[in-house]
C-alpha positions in Angstrom: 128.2 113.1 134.8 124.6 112.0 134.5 122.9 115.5 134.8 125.5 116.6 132.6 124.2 114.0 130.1 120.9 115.3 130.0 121.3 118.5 130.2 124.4 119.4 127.7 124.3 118.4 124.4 128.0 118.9 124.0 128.3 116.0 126.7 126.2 113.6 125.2 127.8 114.3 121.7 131.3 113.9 123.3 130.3 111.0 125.2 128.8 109.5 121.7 132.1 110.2 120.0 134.4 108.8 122.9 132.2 105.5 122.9 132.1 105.2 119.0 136.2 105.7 119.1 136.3 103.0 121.4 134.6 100.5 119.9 136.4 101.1 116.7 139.5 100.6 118.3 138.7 97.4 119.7 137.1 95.8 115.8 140.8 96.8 114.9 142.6 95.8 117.5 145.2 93.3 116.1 145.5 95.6 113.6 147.2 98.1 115.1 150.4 98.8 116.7 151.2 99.1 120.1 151.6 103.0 120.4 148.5 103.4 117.9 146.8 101.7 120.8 148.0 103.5 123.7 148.1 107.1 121.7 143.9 106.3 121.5 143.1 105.3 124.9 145.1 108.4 125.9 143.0 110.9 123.5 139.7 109.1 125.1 141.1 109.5 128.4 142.0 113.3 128.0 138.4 113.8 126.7 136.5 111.9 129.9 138.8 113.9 131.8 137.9 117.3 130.2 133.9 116.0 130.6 134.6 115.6 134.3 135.9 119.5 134.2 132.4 120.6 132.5 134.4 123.2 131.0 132.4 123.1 127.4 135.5 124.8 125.9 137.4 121.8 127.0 135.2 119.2 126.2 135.4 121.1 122.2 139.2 120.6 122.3 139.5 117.5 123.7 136.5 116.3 121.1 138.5 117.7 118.3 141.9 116.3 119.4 140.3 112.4 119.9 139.0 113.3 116.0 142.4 114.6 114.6 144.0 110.9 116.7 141.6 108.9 115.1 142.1 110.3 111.5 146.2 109.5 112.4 145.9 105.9 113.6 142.7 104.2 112.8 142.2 101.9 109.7 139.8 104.0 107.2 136.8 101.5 106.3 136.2 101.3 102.7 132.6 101.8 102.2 132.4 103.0 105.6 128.4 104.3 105.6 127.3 101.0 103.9 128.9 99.2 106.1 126.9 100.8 109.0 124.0 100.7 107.5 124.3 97.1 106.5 125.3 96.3 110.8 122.3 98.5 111.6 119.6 96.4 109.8 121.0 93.0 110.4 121.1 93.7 114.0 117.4 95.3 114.0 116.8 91.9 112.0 117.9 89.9 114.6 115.9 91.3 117.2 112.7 91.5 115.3 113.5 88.0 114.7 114.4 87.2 118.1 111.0 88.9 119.4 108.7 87.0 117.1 110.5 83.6 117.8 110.1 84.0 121.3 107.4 87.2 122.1 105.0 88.3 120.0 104.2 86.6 116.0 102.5 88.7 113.7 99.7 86.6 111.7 96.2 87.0 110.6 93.2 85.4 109.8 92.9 83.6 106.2 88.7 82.6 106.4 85.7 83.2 108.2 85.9 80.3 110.5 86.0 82.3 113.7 83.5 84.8 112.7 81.8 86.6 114.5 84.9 86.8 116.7 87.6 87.3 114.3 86.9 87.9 110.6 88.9 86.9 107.8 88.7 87.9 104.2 85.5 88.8 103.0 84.2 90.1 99.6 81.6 92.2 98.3 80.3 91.6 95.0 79.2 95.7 93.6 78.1 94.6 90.8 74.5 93.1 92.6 74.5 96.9 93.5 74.5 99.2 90.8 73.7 102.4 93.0 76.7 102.5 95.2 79.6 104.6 94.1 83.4 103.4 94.4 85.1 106.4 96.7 87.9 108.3 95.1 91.8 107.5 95.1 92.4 109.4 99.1 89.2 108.0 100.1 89.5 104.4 98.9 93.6 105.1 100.6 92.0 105.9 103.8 89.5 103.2 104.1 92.2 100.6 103.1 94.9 102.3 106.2 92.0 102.7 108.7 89.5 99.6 107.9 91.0 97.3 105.8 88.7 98.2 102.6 90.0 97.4 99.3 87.8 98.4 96.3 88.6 96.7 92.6 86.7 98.5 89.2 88.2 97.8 86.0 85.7 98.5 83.1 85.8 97.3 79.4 87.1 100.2 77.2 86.0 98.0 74.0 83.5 95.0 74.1 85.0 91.7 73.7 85.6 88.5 75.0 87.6 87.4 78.1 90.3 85.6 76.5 93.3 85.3 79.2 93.9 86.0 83.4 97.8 85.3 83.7 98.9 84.5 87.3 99.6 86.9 89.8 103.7 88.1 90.0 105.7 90.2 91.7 106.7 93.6 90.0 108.5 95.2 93.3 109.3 93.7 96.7 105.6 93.9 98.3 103.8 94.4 94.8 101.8 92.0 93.4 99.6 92.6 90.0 97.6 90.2 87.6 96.7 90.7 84.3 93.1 89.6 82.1 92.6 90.0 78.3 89.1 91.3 77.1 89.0 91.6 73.9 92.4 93.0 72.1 93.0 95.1 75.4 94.7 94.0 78.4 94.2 95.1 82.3 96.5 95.1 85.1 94.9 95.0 88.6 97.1 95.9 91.3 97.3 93.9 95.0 94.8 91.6 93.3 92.5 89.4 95.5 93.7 85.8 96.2 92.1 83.8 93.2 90.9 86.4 91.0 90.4 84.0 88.4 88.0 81.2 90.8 85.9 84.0 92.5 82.2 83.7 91.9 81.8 87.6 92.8 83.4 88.7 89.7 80.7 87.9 87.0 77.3 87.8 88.4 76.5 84.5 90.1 78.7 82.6 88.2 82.8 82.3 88.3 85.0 84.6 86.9 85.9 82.7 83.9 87.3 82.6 80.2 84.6 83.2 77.4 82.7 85.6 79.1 82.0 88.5 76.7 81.7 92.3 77.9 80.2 95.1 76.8 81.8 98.3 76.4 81.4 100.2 79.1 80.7 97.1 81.8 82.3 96.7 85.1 84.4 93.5 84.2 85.6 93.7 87.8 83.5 95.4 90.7 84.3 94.1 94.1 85.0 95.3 97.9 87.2 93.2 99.6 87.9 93.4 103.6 91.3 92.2 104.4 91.4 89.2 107.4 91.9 90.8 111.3 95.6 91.0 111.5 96.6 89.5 114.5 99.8 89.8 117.7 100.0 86.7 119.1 101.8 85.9 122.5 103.9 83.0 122.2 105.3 83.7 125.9 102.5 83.0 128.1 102.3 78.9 127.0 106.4 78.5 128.2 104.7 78.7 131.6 101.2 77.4 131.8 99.2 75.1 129.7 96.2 76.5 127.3 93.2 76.6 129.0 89.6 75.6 127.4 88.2 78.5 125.5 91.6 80.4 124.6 91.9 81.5 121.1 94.8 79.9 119.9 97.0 79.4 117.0 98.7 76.0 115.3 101.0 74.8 112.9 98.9 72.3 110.9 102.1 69.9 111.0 101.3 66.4 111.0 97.8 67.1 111.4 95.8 64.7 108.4 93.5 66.2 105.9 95.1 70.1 106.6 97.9 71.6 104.0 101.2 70.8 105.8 103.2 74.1 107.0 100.6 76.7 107.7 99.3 78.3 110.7 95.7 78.0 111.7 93.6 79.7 114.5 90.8 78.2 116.7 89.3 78.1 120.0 90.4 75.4 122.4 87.7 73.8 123.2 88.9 69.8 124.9 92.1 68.9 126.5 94.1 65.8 126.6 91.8 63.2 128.7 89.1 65.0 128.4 85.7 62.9 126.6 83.9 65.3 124.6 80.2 64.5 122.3 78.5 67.4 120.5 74.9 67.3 121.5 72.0 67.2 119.3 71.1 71.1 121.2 74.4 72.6 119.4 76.5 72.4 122.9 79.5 70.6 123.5 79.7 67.9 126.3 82.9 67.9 127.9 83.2 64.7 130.7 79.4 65.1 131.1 79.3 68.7 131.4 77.1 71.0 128.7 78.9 74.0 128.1 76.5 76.9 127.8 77.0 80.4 127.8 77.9 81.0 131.2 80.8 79.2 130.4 84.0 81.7 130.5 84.8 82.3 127.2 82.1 81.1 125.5 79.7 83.9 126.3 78.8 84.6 122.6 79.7 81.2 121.4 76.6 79.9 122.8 74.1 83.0 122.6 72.4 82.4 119.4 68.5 82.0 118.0 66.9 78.9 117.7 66.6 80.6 113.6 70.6 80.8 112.4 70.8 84.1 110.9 74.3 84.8 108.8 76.5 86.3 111.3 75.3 85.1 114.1 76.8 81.8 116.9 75.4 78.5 116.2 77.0 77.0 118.9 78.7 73.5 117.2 76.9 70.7 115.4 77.3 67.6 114.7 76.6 65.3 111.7 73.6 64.2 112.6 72.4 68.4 112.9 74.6 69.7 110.0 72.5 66.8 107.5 69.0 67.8 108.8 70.7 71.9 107.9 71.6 70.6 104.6 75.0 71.6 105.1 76.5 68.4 103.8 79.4 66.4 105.8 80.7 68.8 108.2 81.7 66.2 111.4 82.5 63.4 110.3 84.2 62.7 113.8 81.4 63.8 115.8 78.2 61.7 113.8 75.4 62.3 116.5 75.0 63.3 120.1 75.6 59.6 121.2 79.4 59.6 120.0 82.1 60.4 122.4 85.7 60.5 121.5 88.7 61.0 124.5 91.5 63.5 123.3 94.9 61.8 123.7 97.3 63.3 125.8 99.5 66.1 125.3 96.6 67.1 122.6 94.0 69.2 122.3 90.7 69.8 120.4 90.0 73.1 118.1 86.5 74.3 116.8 86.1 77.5 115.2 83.2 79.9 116.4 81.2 80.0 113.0 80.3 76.8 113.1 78.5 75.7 109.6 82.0 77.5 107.8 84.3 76.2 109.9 86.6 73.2 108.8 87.9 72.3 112.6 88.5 69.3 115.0 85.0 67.9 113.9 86.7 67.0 110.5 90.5 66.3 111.1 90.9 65.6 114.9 93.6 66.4 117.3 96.3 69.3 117.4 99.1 67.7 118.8 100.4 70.2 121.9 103.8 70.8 120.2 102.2 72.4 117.5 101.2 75.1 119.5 102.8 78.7 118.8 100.5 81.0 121.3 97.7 82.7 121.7 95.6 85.5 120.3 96.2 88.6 122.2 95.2 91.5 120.2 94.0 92.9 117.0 96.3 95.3 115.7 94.9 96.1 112.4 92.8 97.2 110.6 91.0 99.8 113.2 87.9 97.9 113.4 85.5 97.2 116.4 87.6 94.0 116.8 90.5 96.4 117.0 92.1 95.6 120.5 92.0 92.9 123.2 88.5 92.2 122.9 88.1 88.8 120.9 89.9 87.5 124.4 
């Protein structure tokens, strides 16, 4: 019967009729009589037994007899192919739910606090460079599928005055557009940026803002945008083992002061429950006395970085005390010098991101309690960058 599975397609259709009879007969059940009952599982019987005979003749008639039984005694559904349809994608609904709750949870990353490592959304204002050229419609498509590259130009077809940006809305499920008002004319851009209206990139060095007046003829909006590394994250492994230092892990900000209740943010573990950590003046942490340097596993790149910070590059993590002599402002407020040593409570942990002077972490807000763990990073799935994979692990 197996081989005959595979290698008839007369069986495996007779097989798929036989099952779906079946199954139909038992959602009806109590609906039918007694002898519409017994009449079925006799037609399903007669065609198992004509599979068993191989005789593809047979199998035809028996196929055709269980139809003409089912047409006689089974309850027609009303709206029979909706119906399926509606069964089929709640049930693929359940499992995708079902796989993210307890699998795999699709995210990805909002800002650049884990650059280098991970990138999140980052812009690029065209307008500073008058000499590069927007690609056409299927190029711009294939750099948005394949790298994540979104380009925005929208040009002022009469000079005027920037009088209005309404808010973004929703025209179609998964399409989002915003509208601006220069002059008498209006223009819609399509999958606008997050905060069109606030981003400094849009007009020169300053923000994006009402009463700026354009030319004919003058980009009003010229920008590049590279969406955040979309991320799979494995919330299996954490049922049976703890996180370990130096995982790249991802939080509900829960309960958590100073961070927007009900989101998900992503860090690297760096201190566990017990554990005394300082942040030395030398940009290393100290965990229970121990400098962590890059032979540290996991923090290879953290902690291989110039003496010079150069944009891009690891600073290792700073303190207060190294942040004001940057001029960076109040970035630790936890953490004021090298001298100051704080133990993590248990069942918590503490999270730093990898860019360290743009990263608003532990430093700042403390503790992630350990139920507000979901998992762990485990692969880039998109775009098809040199991130793309399991190597930010």
């Amino acid at each position: 019967m197996l081989l005959q599975w595979f290698f008839s397609r007369t069986a495996r259709n007779a097989a798929d009729l036989r099952r779906h009879v079946q199954k139909l007969v038992n959602e009806q059940r109590d609906l039918l009589s007694a002898d519409a009952i017994e009449a079925m599982a006799q037609a399903c019987q007669q065609l198992n037994d004509a599979l068993v005979s191989r005789d593809k003749a047979v199998i035809q008639a028996q196929m055709q007899h269980l139809i003409t039984a089912a047409d006689q005694w089974l309850k027609p559904y009303p709206h029979g192919a909706i119906r399926e349809n509606v069964k089929e994608l709640v049930a693929a609904a359940i499992v995708i739910f079902g796989f993210t709750t307890f699998f795999l949870q699709l995210t990805k990353i909002p800002t650049g606090s884990m650059q280098p490592t991970l990138y999140g959304i980052t812009e690029r204002n065209l307008k500073a460079e008058p000499d590069f050229q927007v690609p056409g419609l299927f190029t711009r498509l294939a750099h948005f599928w394949m790298k994540g590259i979104s380009y925005y130009q929208i040009t002022a077809k009469a000079g005027g005055e920037l009088r209005e940006i309404k808010p973004p809305r929703s025209v179609f499920p998964f399409v989002t557009i915003q509208r601006l008002q220069v002059g008498d004319t209006w223009y819609t851009v399509w999958f606008p940026p997050d905060g069109l209206e606030k981003r400094a990139q849009l007009r020169t060095a300053d923000t994006f803002r009402q009463g700026d007046v354009f030319l004919k003829g003058e980009d009003i909006i010229r920008l590049q945008v590279n969406t955040g590394d979309h991320l799979l994250v494995d919330r299996f492994t954490y049922n049976f083992r703890r996180p370990t230092r130096g995982e790249i892990f991802v939080f509900k900000t829960k309960g958590i002061s100073r961070l927007t209740p009900d989101q998900l943010y992503i860090k690297r573990l760096v201190a566990l429950g017990g554990e005394r950590v300082r942040i030395g003046n030398d940009q290393h942490l100290i965990i229970d006395g121990e400098r962590l340097d890059a032979s540290t596993p996991r923090f290879e790149n953290v902690y291989t970085f110039s003496p010079i910070h150069r944009e891009g590059a690891y600073f290792g993590h700073v303190n207060e005390w190294v942040a004001n002599r940057l001029g960076m402002g109040s970035l630790s407020p936890f953490f004021l010098d090298e001298n100051q040593e704080r133990i993590v409570n248990p069942k918590h942990f503490l999270a730093m991101g990898d860019n360290t002077l743009n990263s608003f972490d532990a430093r700042a807000w403390g503790e992630v309690p350990q139920d507000n763990v979901i998992g762990k990073c485990w692969l880039v799935y998109w775009p098809f960058n040199e991130r793309f994979g399991w190597g930010n692990r």
